[in-house]
C-alpha positions in Angstrom: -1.8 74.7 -0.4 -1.8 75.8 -4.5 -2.3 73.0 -6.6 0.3 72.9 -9.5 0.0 71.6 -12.6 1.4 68.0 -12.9 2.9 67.7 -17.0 4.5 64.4 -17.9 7.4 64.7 -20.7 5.8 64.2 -23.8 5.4 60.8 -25.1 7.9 61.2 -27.9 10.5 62.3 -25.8 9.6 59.1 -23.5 9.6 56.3 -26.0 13.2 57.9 -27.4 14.8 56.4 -24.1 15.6 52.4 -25.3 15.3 50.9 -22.2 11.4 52.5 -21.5 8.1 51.2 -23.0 5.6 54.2 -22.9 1.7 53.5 -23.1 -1.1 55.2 -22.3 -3.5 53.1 -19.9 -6.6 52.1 -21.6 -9.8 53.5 -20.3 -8.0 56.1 -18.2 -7.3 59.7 -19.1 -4.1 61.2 -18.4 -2.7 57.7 -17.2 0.5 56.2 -19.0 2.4 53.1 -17.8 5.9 53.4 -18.1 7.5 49.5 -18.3 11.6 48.5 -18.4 13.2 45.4 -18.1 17.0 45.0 -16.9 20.2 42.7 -17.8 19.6 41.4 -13.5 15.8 40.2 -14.7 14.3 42.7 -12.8 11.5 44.8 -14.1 9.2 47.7 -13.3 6.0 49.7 -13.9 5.8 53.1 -13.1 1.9 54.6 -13.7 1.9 58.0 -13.9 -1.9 59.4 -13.3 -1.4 63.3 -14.2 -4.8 64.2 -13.8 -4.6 62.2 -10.3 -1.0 64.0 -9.4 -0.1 60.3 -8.6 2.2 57.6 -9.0 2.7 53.8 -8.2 6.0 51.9 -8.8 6.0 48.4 -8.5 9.3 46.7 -9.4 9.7 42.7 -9.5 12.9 40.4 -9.2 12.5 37.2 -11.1 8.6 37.2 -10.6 7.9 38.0 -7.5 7.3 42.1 -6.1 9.7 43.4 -4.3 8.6 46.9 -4.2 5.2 48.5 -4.6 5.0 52.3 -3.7 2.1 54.8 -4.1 2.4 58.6 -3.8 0.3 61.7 -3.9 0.3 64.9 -4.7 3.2 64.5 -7.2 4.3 68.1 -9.1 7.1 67.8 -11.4 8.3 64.7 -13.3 11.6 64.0 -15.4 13.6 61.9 -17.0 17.4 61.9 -17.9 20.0 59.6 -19.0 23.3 59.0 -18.0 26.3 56.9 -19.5 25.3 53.9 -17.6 21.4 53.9 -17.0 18.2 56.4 -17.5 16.8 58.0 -14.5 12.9 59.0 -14.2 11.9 61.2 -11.1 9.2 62.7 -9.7 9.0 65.5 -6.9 5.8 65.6 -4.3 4.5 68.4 -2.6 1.8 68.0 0.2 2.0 70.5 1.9 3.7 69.3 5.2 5.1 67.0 3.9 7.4 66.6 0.6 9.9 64.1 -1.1 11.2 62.8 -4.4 11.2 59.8 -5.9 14.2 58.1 -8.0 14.1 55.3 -10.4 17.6 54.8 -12.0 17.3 52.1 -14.6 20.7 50.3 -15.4 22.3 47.0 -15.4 19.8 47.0 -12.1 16.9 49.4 -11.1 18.0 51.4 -8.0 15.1 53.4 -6.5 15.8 56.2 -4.1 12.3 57.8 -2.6 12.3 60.2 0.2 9.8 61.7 2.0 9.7 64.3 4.9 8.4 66.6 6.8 9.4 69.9 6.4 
């Protein structure tokens, strides 16, 4: 399996979405923490390790985590806005296996991740 490049959006183009707090994780190169709240109270924190080719979502509900998801081998980000919410993904290619990863964040934060064999 080739190894592609894994480029995050720059962090301009990141902090120019409202709902997104962008910062770079002290101590650890190529690692930014992407953070959003929502009008429901629910919140998030995607870590994006580019150097890694990782990823880990954890999203909360009034405190307490609901979701925590890890992936590997991640090769192509992005991050697009719609009328009602802004909507980060990431695509993952291992080989065998391979998936995407959805995190629409809106009134509520909707995350779609899937991951198959092929």
């Amino acid at each position: 399996m080739t190894h592609r490049q894994f480029v995050l959006p720059g962090l301009d183009e990141l902090t120019s979405y409202d709902k997104l707090c962008v910062t770079p994780v002290d101590g650890e190169t190529g690692v930014v923490a992407i953070r959003a709240g929502v009008e429901s109270g629910q919140k998030l924190e995607l870590v994006v390790d580019s150097l890694g080719r990782s990823v880990r979502l954890v999203v909360w509900d009034d405190g307490v985590r609901t979701l925590d998801v890890y992936r590997e081998a991640a090769t192509s980000p992005g991050v697009r806005e719609t009328p009602d919410a802004v909507v980060l993904t990431v695509d993952f290619d291992a080989g065998e296996l391979a998936g995407a990863l959805e995190v629409s964040i809106g009134r509520h934060v909707r995350v779609m991740d899937v991951f198959l064999f092929r």
